[in-house]
Every structure is written in structure tokens, then in C-alpha cells.
PDB file of N, CA, C and O in Angstrom:
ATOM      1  N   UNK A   1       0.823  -1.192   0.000  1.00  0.00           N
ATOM      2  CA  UNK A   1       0.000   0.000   0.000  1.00  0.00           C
ATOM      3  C   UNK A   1       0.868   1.258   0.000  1.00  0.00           C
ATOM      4  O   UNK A   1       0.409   2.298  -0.472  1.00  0.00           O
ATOM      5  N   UNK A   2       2.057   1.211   0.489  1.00  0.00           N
ATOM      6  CA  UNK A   2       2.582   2.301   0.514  1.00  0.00           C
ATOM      7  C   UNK A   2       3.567   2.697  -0.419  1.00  0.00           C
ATOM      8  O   UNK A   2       4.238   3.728  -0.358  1.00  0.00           O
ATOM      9  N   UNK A   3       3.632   1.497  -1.604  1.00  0.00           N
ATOM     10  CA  UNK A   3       4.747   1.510  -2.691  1.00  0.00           C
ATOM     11  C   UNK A   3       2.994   2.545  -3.760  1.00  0.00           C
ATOM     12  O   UNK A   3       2.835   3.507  -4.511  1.00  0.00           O
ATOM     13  N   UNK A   4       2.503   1.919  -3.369  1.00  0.00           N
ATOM     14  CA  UNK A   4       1.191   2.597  -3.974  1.00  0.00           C
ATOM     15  C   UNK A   4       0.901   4.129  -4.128  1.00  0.00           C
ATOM     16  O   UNK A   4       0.884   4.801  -5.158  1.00  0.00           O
ATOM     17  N   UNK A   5       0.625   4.586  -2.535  1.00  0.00           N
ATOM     18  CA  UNK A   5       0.559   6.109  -2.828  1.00  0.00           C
ATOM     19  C   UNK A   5       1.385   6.755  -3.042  1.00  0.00           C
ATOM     20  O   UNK A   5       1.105   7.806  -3.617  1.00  0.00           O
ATOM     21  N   UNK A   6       3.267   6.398  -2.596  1.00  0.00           N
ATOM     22  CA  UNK A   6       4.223   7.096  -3.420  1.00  0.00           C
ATOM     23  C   UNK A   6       4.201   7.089  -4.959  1.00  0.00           C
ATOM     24  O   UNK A   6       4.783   7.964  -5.599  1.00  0.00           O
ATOM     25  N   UNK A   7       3.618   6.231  -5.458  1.00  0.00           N
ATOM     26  CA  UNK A   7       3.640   6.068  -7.234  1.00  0.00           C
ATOM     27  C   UNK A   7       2.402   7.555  -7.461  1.00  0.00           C
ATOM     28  O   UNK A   7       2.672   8.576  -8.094  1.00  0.00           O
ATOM     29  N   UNK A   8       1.259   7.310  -6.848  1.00  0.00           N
ATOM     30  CA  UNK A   8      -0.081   8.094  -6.672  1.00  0.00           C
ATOM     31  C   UNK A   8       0.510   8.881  -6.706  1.00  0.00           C
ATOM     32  O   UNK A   8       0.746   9.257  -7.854  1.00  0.00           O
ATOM     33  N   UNK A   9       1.202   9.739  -5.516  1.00  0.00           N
ATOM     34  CA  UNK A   9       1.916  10.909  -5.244  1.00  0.00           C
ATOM     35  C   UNK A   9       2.414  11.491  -6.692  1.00  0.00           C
ATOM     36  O   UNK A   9       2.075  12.306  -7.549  1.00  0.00           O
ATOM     37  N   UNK A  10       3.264  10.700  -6.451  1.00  0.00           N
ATOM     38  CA  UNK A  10       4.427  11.056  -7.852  1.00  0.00           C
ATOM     39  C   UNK A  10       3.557  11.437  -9.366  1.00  0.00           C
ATOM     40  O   UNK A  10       3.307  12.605  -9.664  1.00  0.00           O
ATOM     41  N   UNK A  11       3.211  10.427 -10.116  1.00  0.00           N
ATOM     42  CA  UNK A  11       2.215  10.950 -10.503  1.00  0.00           C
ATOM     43  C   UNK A  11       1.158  12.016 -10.884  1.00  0.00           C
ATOM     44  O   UNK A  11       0.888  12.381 -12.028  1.00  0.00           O
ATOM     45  N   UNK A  12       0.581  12.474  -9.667  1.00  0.00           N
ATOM     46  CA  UNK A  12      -0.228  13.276  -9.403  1.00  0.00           C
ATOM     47  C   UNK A  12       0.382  14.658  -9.646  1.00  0.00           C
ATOM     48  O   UNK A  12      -0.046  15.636 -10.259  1.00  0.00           O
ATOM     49  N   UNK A  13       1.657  14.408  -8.889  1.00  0.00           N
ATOM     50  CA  UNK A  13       2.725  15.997  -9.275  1.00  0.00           C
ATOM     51  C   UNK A  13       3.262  15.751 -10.570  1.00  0.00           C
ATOM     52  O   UNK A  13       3.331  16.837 -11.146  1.00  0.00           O
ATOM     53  N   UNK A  14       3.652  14.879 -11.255  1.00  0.00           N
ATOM     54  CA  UNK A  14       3.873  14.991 -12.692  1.00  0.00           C
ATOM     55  C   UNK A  14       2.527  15.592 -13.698  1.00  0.00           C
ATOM     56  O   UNK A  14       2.558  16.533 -14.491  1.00  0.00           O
ATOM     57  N   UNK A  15       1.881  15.087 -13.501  1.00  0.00           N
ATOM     58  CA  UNK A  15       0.255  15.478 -14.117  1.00  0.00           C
ATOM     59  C   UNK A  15       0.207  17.074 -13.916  1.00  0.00           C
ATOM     60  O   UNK A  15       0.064  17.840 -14.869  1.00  0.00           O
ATOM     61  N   UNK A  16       0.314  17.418 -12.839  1.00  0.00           N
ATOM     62  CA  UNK A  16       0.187  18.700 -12.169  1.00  0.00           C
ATOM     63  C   UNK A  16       1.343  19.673 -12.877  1.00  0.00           C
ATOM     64  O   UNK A  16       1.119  20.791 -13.341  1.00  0.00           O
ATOM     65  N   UNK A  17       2.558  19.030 -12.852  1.00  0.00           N
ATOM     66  CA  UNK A  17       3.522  19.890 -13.614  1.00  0.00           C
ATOM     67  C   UNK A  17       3.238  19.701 -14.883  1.00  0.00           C
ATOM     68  O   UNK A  17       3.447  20.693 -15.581  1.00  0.00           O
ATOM     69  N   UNK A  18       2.930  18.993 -15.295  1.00  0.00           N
ATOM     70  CA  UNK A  18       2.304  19.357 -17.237  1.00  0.00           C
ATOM     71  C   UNK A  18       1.695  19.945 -17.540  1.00  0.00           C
ATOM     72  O   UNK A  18       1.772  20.329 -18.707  1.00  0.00           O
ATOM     73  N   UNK A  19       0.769  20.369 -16.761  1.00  0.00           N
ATOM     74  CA  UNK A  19      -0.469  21.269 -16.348  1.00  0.00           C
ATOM     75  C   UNK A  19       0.098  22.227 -16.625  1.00  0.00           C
ATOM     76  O   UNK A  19      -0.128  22.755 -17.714  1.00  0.00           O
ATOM     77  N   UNK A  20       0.980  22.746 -15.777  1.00  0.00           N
ATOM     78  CA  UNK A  20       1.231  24.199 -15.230  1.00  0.00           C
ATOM     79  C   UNK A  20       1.848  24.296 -17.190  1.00  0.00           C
ATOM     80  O   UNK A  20       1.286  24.801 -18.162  1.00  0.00           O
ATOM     81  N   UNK A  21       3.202  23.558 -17.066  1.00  0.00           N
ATOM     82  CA  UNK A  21       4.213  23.321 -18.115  1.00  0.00           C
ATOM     83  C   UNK A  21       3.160  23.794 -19.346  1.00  0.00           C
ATOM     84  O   UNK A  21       3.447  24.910 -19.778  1.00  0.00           O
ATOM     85  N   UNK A  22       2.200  23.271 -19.880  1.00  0.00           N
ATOM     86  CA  UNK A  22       0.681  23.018 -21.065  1.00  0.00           C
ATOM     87  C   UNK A  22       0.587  24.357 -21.055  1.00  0.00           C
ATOM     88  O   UNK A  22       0.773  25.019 -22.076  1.00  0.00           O
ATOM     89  N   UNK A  23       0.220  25.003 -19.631  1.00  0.00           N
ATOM     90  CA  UNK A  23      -0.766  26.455 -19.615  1.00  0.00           C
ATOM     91  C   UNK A  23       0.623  27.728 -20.391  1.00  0.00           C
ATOM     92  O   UNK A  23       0.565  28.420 -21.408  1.00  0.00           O
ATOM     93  N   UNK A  24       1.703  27.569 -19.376  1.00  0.00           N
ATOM     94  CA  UNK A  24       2.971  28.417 -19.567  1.00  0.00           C
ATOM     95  C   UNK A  24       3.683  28.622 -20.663  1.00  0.00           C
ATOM     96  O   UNK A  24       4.124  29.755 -20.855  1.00  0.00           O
ATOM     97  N   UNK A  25       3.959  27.511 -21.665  1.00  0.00           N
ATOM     98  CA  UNK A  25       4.933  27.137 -22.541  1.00  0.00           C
ATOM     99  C   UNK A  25       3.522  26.853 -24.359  1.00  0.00           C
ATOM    100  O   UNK A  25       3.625  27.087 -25.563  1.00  0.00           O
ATOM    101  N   UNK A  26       2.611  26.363 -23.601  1.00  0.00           N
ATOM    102  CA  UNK A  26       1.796  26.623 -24.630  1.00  0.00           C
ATOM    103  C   UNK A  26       0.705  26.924 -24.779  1.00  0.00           C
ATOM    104  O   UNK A  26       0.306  25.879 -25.293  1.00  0.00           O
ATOM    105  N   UNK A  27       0.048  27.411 -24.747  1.00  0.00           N
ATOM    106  CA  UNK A  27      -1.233  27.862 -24.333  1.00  0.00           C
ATOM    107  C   UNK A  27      -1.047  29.428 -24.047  1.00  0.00           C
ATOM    108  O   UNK A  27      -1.824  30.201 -24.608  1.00  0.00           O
ATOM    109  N   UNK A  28      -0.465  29.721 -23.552  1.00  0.00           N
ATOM    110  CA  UNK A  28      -0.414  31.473 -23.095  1.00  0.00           C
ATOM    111  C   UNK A  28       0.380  31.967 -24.466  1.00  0.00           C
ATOM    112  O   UNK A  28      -0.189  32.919 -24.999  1.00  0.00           O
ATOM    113  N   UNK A  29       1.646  31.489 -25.183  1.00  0.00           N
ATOM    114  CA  UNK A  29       2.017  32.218 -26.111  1.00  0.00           C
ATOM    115  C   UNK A  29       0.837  31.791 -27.506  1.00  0.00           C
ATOM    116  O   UNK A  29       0.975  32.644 -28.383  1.00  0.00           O
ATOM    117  N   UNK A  30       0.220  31.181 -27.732  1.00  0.00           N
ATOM    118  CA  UNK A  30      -0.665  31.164 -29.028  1.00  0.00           C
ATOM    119  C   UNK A  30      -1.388  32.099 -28.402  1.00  0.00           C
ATOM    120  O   UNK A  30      -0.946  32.983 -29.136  1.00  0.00           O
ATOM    121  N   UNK A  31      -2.224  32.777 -27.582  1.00  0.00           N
ATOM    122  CA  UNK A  31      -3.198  33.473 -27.068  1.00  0.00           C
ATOM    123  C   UNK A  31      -2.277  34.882 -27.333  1.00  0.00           C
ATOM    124  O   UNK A  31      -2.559  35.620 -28.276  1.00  0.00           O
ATOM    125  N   UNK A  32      -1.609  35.060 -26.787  1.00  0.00           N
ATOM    126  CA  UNK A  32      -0.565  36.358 -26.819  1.00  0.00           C
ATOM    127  C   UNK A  32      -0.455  36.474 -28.564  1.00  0.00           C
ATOM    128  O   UNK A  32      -0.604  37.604 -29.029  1.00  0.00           O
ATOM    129  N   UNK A  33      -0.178  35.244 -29.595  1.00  0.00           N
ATOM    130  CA  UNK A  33       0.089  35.817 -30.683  1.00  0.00           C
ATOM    131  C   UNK A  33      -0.925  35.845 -31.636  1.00  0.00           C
ATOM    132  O   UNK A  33      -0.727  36.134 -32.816  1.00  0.00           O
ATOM    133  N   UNK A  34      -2.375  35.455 -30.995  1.00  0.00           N
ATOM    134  CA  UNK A  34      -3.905  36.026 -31.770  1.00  0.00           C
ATOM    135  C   UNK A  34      -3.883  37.244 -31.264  1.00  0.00           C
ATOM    136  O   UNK A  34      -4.186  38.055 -32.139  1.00  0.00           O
ATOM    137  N   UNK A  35      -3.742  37.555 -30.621  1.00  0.00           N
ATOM    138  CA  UNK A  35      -3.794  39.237 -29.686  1.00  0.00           C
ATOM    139  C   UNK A  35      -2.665  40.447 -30.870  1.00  0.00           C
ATOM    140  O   UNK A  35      -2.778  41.655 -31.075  1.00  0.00           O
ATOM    141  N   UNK A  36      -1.682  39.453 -31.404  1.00  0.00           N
ATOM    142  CA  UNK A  36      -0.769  40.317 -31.923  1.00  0.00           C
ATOM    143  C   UNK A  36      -0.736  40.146 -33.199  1.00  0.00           C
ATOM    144  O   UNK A  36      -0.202  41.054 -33.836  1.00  0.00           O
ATOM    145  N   UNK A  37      -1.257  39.012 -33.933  1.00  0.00           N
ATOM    146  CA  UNK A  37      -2.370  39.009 -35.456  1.00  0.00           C
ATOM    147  C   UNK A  37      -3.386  39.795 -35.288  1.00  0.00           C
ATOM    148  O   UNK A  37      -3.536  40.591 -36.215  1.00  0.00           O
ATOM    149  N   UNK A  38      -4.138  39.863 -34.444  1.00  0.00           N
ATOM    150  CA  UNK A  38      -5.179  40.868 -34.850  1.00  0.00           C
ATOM    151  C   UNK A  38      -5.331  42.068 -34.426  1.00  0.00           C
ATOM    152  O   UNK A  38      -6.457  42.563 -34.388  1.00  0.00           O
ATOM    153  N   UNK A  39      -4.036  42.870 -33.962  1.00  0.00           N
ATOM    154  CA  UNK A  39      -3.916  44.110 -33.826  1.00  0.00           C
ATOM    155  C   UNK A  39      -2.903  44.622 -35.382  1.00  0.00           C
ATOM    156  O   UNK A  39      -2.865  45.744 -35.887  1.00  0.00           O
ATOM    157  N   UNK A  40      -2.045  43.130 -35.921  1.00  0.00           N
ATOM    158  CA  UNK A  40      -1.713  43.632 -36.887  1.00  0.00           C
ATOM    159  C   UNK A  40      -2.816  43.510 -37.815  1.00  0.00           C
ATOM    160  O   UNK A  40      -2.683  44.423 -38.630  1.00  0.00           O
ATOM    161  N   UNK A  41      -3.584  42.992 -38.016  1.00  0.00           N
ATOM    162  CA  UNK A  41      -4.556  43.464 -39.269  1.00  0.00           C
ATOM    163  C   UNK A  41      -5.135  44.111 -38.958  1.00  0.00           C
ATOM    164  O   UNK A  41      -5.571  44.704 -39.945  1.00  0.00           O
ATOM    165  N   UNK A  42      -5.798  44.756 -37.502  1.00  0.00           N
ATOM    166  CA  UNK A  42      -6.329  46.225 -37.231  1.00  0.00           C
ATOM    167  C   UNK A  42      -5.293  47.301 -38.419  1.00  0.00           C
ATOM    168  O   UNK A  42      -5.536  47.619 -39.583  1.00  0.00           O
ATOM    169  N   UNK A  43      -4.294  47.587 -37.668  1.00  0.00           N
ATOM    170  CA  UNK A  43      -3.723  48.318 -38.390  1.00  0.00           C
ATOM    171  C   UNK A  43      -3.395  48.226 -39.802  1.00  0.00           C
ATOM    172  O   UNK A  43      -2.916  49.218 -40.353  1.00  0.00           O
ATOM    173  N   UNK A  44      -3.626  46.996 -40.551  1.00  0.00           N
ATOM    174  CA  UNK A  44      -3.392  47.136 -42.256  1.00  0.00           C
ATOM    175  C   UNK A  44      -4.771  47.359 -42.820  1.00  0.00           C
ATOM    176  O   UNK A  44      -5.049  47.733 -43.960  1.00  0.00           O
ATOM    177  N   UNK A  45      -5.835  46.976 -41.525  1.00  0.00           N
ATOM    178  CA  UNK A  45      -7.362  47.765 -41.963  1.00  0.00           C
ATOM    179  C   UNK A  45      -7.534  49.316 -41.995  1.00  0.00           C
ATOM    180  O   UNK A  45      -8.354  49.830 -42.756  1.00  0.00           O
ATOM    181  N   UNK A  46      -6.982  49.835 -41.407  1.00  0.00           N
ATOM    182  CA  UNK A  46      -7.001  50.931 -41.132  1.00  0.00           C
ATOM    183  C   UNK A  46      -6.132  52.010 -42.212  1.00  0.00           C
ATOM    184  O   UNK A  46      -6.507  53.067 -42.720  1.00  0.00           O
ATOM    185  N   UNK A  47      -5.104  51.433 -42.303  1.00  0.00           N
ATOM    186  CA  UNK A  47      -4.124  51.709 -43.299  1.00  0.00           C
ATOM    187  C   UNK A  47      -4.692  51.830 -44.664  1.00  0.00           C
ATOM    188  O   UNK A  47      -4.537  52.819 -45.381  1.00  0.00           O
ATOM    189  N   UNK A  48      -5.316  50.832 -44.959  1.00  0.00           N
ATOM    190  CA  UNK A  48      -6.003  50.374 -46.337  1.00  0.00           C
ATOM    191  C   UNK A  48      -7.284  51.169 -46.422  1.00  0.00           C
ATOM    192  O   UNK A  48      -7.724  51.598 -47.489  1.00  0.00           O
ATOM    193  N   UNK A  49      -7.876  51.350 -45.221  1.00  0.00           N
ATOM    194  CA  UNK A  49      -9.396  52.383 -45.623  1.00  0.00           C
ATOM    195  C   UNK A  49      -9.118  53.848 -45.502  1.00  0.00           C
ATOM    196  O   UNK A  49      -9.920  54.672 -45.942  1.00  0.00           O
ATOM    197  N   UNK A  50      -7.322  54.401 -44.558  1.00  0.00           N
ATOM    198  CA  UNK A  50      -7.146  55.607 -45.486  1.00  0.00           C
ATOM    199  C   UNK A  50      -6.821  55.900 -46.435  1.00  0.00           C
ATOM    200  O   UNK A  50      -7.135  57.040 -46.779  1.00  0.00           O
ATOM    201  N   UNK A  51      -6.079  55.119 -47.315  1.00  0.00           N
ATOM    202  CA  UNK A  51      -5.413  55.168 -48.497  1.00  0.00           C
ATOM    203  C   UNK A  51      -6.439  55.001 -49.293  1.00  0.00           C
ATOM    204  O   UNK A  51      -6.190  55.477 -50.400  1.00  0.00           O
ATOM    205  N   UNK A  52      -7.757  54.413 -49.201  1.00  0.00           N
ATOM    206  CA  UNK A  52      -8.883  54.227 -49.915  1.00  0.00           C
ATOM    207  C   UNK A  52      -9.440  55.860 -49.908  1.00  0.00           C
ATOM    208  O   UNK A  52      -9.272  56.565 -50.903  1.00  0.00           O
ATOM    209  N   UNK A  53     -10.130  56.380 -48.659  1.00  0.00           N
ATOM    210  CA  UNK A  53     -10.383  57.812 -48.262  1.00  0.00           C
ATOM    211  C   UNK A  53      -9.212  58.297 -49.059  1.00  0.00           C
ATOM    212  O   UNK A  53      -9.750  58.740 -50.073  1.00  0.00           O
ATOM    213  N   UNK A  54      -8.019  58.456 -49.176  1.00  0.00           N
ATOM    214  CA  UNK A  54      -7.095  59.447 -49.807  1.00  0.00           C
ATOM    215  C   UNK A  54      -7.829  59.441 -51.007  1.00  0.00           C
ATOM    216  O   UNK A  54      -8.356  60.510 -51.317  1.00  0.00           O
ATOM    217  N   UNK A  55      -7.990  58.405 -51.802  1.00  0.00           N
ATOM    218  CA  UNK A  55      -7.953  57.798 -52.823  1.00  0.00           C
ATOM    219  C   UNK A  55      -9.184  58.702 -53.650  1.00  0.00           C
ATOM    220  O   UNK A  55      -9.121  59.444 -54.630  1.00  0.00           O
ATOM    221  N   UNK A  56     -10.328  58.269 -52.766  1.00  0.00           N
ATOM    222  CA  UNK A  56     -11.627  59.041 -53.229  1.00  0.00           C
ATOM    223  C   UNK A  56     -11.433  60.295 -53.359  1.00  0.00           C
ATOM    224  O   UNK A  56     -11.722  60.662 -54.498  1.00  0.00           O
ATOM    225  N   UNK A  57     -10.941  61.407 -52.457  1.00  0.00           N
ATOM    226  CA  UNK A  57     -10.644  62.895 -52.044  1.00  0.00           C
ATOM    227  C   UNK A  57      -9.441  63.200 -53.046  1.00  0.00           C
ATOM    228  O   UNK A  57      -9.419  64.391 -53.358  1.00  0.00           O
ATOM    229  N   UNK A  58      -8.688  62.626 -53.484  1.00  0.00           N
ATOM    230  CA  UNK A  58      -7.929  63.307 -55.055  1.00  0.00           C
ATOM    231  C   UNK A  58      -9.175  62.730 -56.238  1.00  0.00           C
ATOM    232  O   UNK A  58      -9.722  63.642 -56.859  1.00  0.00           O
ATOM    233  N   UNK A  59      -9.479  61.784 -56.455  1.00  0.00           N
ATOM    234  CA  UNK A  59     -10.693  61.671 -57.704  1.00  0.00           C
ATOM    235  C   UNK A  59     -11.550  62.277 -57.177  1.00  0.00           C
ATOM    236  O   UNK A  59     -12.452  61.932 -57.941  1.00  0.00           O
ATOM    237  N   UNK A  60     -12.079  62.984 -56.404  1.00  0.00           N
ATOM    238  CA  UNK A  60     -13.274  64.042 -56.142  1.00  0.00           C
ATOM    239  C   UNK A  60     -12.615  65.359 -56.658  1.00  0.00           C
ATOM    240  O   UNK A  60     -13.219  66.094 -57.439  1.00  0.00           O
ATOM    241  N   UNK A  61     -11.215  65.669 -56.148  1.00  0.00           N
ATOM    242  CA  UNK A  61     -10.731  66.790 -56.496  1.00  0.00           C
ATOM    243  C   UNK A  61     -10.641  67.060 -58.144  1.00  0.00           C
ATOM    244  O   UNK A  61     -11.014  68.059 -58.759  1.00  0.00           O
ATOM    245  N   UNK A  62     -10.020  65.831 -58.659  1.00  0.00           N
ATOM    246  CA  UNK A  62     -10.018  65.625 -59.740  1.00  0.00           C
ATOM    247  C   UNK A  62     -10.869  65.866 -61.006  1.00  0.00           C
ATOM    248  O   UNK A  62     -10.555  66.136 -62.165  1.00  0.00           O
ATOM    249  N   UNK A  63     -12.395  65.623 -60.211  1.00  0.00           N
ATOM    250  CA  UNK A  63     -13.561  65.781 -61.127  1.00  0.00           C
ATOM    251  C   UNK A  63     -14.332  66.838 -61.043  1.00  0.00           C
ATOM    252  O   UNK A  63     -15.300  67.144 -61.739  1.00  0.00           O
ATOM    253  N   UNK A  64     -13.454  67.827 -59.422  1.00  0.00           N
ATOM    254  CA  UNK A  64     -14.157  69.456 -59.612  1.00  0.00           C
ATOM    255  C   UNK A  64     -13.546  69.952 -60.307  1.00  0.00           C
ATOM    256  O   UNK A  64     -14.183  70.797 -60.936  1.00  0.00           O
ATOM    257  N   UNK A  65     -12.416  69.873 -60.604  1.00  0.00           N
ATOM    258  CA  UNK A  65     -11.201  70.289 -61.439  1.00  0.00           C
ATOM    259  C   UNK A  65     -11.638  70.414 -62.479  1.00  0.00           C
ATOM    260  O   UNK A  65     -11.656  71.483 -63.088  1.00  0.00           O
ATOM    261  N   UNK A  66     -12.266  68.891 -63.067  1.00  0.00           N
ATOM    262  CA  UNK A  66     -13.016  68.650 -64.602  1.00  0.00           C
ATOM    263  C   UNK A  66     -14.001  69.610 -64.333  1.00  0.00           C
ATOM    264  O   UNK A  66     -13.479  70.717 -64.465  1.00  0.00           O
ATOM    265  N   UNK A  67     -14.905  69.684 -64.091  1.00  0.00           N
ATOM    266  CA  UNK A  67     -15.937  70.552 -64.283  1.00  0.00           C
ATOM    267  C   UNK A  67     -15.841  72.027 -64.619  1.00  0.00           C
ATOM    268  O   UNK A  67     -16.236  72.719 -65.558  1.00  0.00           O
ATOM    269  N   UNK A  68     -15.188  72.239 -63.532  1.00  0.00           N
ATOM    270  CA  UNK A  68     -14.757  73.736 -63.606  1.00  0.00           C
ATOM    271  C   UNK A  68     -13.619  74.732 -64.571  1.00  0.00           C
ATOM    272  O   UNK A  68     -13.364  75.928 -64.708  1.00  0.00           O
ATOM    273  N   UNK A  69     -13.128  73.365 -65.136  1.00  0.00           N
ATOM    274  CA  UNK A  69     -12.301  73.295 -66.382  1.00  0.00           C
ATOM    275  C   UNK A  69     -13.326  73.449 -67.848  1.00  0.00           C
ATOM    276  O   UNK A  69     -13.426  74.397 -68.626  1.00  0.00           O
ATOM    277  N   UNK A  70     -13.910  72.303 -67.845  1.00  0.00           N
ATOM    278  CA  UNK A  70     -14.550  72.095 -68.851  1.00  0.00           C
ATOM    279  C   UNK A  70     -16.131  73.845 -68.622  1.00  0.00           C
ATOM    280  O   UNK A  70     -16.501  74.512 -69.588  1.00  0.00           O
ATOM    281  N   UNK A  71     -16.494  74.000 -67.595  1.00  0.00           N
ATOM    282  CA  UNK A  71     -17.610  75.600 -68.188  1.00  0.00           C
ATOM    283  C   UNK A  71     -16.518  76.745 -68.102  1.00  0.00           C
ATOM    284  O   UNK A  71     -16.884  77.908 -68.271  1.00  0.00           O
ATOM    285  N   UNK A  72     -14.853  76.378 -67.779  1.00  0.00           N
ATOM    286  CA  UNK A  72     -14.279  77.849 -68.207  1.00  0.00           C
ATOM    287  C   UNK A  72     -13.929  78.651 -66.550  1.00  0.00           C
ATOM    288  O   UNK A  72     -13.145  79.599 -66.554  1.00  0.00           O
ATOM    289  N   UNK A  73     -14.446  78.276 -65.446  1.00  0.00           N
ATOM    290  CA  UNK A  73     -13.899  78.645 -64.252  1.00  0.00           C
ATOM    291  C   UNK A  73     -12.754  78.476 -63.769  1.00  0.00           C
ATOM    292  O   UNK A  73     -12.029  77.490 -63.902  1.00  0.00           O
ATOM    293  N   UNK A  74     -12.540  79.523 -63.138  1.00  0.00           N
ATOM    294  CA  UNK A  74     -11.025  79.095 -62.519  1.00  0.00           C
ATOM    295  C   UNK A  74     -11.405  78.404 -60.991  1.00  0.00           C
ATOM    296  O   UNK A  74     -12.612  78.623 -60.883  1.00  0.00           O
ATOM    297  N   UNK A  75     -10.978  77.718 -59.831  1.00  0.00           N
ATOM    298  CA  UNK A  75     -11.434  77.435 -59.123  1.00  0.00           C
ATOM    299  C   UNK A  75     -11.006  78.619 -57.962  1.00  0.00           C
ATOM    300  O   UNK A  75      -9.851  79.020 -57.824  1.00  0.00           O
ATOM    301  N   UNK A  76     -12.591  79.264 -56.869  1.00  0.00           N
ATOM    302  CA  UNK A  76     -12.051  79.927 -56.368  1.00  0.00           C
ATOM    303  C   UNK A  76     -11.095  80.049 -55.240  1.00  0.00           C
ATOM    304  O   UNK A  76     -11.093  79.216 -54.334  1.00  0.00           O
ATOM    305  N   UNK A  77     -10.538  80.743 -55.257  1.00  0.00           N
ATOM    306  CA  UNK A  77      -9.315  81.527 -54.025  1.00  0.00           C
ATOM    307  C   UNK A  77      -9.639  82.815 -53.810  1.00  0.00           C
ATOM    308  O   UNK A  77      -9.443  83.857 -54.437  1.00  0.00           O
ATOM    309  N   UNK A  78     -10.342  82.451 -52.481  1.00  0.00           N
ATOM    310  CA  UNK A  78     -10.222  83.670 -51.858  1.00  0.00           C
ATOM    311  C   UNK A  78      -9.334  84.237 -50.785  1.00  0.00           C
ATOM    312  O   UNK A  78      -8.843  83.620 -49.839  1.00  0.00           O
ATOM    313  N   UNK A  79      -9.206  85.513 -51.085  1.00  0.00           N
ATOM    314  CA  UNK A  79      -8.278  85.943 -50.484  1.00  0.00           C
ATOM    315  C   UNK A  79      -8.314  87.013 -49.389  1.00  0.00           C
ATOM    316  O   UNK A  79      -9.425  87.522 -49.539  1.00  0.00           O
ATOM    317  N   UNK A  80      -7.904  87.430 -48.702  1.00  0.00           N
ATOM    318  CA  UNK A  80      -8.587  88.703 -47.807  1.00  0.00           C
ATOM    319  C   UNK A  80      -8.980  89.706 -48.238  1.00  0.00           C
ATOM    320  O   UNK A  80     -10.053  90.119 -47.798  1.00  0.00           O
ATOM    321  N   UNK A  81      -8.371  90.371 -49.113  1.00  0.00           N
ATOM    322  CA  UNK A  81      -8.745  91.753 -50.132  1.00  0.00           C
ATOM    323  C   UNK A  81     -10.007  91.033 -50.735  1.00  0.00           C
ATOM    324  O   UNK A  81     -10.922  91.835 -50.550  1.00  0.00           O
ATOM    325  N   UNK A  82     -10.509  89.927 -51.360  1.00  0.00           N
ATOM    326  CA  UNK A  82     -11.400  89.782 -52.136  1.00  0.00           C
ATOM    327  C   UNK A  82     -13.016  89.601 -51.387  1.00  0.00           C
ATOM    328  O   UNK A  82     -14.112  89.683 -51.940  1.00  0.00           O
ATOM    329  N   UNK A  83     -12.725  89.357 -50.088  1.00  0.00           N
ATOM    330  CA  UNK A  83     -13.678  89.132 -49.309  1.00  0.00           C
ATOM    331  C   UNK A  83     -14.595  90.506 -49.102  1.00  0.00           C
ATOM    332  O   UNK A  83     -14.211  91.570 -49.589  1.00  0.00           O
ATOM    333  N   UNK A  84     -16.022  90.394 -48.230  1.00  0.00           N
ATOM    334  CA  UNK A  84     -16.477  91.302 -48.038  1.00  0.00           C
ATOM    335  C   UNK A  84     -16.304  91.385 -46.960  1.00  0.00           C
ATOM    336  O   UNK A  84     -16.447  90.396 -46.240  1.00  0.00           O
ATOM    337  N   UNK A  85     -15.958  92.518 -46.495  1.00  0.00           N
ATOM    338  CA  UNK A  85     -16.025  92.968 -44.923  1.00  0.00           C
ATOM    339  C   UNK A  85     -17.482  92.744 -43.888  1.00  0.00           C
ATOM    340  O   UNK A  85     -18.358  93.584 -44.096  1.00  0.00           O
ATOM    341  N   UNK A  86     -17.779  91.730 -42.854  1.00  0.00           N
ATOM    342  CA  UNK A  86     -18.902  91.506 -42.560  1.00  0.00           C
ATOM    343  C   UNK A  86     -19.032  92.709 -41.077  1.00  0.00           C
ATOM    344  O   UNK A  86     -18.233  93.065 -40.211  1.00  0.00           O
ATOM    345  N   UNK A  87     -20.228  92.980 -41.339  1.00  0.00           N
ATOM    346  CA  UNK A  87     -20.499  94.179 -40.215  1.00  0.00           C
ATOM    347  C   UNK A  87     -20.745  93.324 -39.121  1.00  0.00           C
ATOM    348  O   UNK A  87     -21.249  92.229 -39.368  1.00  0.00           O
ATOM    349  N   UNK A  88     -20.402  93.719 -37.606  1.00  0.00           N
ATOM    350  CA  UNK A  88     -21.034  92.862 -36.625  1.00  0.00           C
ATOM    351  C   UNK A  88     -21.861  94.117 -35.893  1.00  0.00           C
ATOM    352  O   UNK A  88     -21.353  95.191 -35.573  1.00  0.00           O
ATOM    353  N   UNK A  89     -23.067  93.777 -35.730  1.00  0.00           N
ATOM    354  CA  UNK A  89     -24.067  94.568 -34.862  1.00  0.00           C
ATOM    355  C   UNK A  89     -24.041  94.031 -33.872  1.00  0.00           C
ATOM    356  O   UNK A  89     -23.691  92.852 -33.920  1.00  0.00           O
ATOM    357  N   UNK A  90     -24.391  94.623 -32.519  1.00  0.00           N
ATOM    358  CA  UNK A  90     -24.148  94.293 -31.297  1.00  0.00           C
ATOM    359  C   UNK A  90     -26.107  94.307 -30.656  1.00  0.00           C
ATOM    360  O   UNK A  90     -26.375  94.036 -29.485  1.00  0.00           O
TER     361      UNK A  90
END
């Protein structure tokens, strides 16, 4: 009986240290490197929908450009001299 629960014993703390060993060595770094895949594709999402936004805002510019090209306008600039002086009433 007692060659018994020393085996039990033993055992039981081997089991127990694989445990720990399982959680430490594997299990915590795959978790840590989904955490650090999906902060890197945060950021190539993000990256990619400003460069998209850039993208739109020069072809928008692009096609006031056309317009204002094509009836003969220049596009305006205003300037301080060209402005009207606004009265403020109190």
C-alpha cells in the first residue's frame, strides 16, 4: 500500500507539472500571438481604408477640377482683399 501512494503521489505531481508546463509554454504564447495578429490586421485595416479615403478625395478633387475646367472657371481663391467685410451689430 505504501509503494502505492508514493507512485499516486508522484504521478499526481507529474500530471500537475504538465499542467502548469501546457498552460505556460503553450497555451499562453498562441493566445498572446492572436492578440498580436489581430492588432496587426487592425492596423493594415485601417491603413487600407485611409489610403482608400485618400484615394476618393484626389478623384473628387479631380472631377471638380473637370468641371470647372470644362464651363471655363477658374477654381475659387479667396483671399482677404477679395472678401467682403462683414459688419457685426451688437
Amino acid at each position: 500500500m505504501d509503494k502505492f501512494v508514493k507512485i499516486s503521489i508522484i504521478v499526481a505531481a507529474l500530471m500537475a507539472g504538465f499542467g502548469v508546463f501546457y498552460h505556460y509554454v503553450i497555451h499562453l504564447p498562441a493566445i498572446e500571438r492572436e492578440k498580436r495578429d489581430a492588432e496587426e490586421q487592425e492596423k493594415a485595416d485601417a491603413a487600407l481604408a485611409e489610403a482608400a479615403r485618400k484615394s476618393q478625395y484626389e478623384s473628387c478633387k479631380g472631377r471638380a477640377a473637370q468641371m470647372y475646367n470644362a464651363i471655363g472657371l477658374e477654381p475659387a481663391r479667396a483671399s482677404q482683399s477679395q472678401r467682403r467685410p462683414t459688419s457685426k451689430t451688437a
